[in-house]
C-alpha positions in Angstrom: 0.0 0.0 0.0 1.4 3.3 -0.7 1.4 6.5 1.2 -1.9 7.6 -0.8 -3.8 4.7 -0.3 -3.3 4.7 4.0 -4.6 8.6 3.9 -7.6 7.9 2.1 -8.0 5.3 4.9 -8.3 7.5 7.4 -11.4 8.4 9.2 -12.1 11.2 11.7 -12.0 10.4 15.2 -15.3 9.9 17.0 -15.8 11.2 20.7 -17.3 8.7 22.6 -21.1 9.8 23.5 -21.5 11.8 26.8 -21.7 9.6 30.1 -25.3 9.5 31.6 -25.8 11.8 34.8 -25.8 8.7 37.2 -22.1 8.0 35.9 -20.8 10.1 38.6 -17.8 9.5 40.7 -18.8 7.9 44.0 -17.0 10.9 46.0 -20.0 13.0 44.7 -22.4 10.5 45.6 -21.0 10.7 48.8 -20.8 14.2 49.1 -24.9 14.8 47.4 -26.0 12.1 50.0 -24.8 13.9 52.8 -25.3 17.4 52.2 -29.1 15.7 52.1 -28.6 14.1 55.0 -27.3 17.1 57.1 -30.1 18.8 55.4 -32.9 16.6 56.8 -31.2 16.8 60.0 -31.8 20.0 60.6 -34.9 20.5 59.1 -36.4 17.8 61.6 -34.3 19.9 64.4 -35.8 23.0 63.3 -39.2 21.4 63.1 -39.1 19.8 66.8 -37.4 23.1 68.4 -40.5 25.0 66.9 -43.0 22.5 68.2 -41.3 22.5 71.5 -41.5 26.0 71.7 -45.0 26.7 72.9 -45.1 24.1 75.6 -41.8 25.6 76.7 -42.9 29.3 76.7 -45.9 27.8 78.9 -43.5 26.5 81.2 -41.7 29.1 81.7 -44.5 31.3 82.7 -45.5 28.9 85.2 -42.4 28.6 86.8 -42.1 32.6 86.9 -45.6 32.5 88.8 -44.7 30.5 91.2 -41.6 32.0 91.8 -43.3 35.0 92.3 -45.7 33.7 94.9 -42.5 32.2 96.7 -41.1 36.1 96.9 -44.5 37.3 98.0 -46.9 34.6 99.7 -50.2 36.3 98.1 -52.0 33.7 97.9 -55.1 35.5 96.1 -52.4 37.2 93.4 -51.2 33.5 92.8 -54.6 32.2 91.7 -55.4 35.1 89.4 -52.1 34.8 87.5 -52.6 30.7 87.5 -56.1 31.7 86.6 -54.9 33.7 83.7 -52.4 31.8 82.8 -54.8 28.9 82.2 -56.6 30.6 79.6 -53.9 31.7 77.7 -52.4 28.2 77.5 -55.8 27.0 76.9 -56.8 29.3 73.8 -53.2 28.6 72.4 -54.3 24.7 73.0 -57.3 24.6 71.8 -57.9 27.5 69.1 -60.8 26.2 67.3 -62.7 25.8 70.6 -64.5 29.4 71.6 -62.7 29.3 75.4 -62.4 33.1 75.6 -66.2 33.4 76.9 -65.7 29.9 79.3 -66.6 30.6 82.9 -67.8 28.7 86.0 -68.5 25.8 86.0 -68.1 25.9 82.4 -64.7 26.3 82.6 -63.8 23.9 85.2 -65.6 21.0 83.3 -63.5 22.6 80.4 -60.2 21.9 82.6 -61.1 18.5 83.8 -62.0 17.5 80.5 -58.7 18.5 78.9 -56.8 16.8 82.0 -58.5 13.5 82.2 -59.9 14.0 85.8 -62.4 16.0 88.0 -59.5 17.8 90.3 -60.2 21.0 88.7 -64.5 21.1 89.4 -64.3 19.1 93.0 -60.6 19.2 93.9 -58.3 21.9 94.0 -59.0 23.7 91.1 -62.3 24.7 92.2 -60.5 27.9 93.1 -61.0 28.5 89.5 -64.0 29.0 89.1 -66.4 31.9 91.1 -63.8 31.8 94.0 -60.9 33.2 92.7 -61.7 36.5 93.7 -63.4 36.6 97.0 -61.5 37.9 99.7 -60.6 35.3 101.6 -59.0 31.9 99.7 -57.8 29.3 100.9 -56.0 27.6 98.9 -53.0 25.1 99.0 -50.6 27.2 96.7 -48.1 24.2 96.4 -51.1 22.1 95.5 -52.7 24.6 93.1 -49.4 24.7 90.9 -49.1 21.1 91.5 -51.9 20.7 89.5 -51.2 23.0 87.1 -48.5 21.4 86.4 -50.1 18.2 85.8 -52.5 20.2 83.1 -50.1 22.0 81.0 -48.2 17.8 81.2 -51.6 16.7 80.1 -52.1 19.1 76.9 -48.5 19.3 76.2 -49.2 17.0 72.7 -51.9 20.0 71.8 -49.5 22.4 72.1 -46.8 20.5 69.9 -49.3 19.9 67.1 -50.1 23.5 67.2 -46.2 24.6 67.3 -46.2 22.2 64.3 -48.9 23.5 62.5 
């Protein structure tokens, strides 16, 4: 064959076709999965820290209630902020029920229904109802945020769906 003969045998050279997008290394696999992961991550943090957030606040204000009836002793101060307290964390609860009218016995049966039990209309939460502001209470204070306590525990799962939501 002669010089001539070997050109005209050449042919251009063909690229080989473009790799699919899956063909990548496995370092970037690596790398996409967990950018994803740390993304989830802190999504669901973000998510749980906001629906934490209510019942916390709630908390809070308890504790500062009762630590303001340790500095002071008035008992009759202690069961109107409790009182008030109550139905703030109850309309943040329960917003699609119309609790900022409930009173009485209304709103006791309202308390004991959200906390399982009847300590709110014949136990120690009775205070709550027309005899928060008579003159003279009685009341066990340590027992009255006792039981508050043991309300806001109880409706803790309302106030993390609403934190959610």
């Amino acid at each position: 064959m002669t010089v001539e003969e070997l050109l005209l045998e050449l042919k251009d050279i063909q690229p080989p076709p473009e790799p699919a997008w899956w063909l990548l290394a496995p370092a970037h696999w690596v790398a996409i999965f967990s950018l994803l992961g740390i993304a989830a991550c802190v999504w669901f943090f973000l998510r749980h820290r906001k629906a934490n957030r209510l019942a916390s606040l709630a908390d809070q204000e308890l504790q500062r209630i009762s630590s303001s009836f340790a500095r002071n002793e008035d008992s009759q101060q202690l069961a109107i902020e409790l009182s008030r307290w109550l139905k703030q964390v109850a309309i943040l609860a329960f917003p699609a029920r119309q609790l900022e009218n409930l009173s009485g016995k209304g709103w006791l049966e309202f308390l004991d229904e959200s906390l399982g039990n009847n300590s709110f209309s014949n136990g120690t939460g009775k205070v709550f109802g027309s005899m928060i502001y008579s003159r003279q209470i009685n009341l066990d204070a340590g027992q009255l945020v006792r039981l508050c306590e043991l309300w806001l525990s109880a409706i803790k799962p309302h106030l993390r769906q609403r934190g959610i939501g």
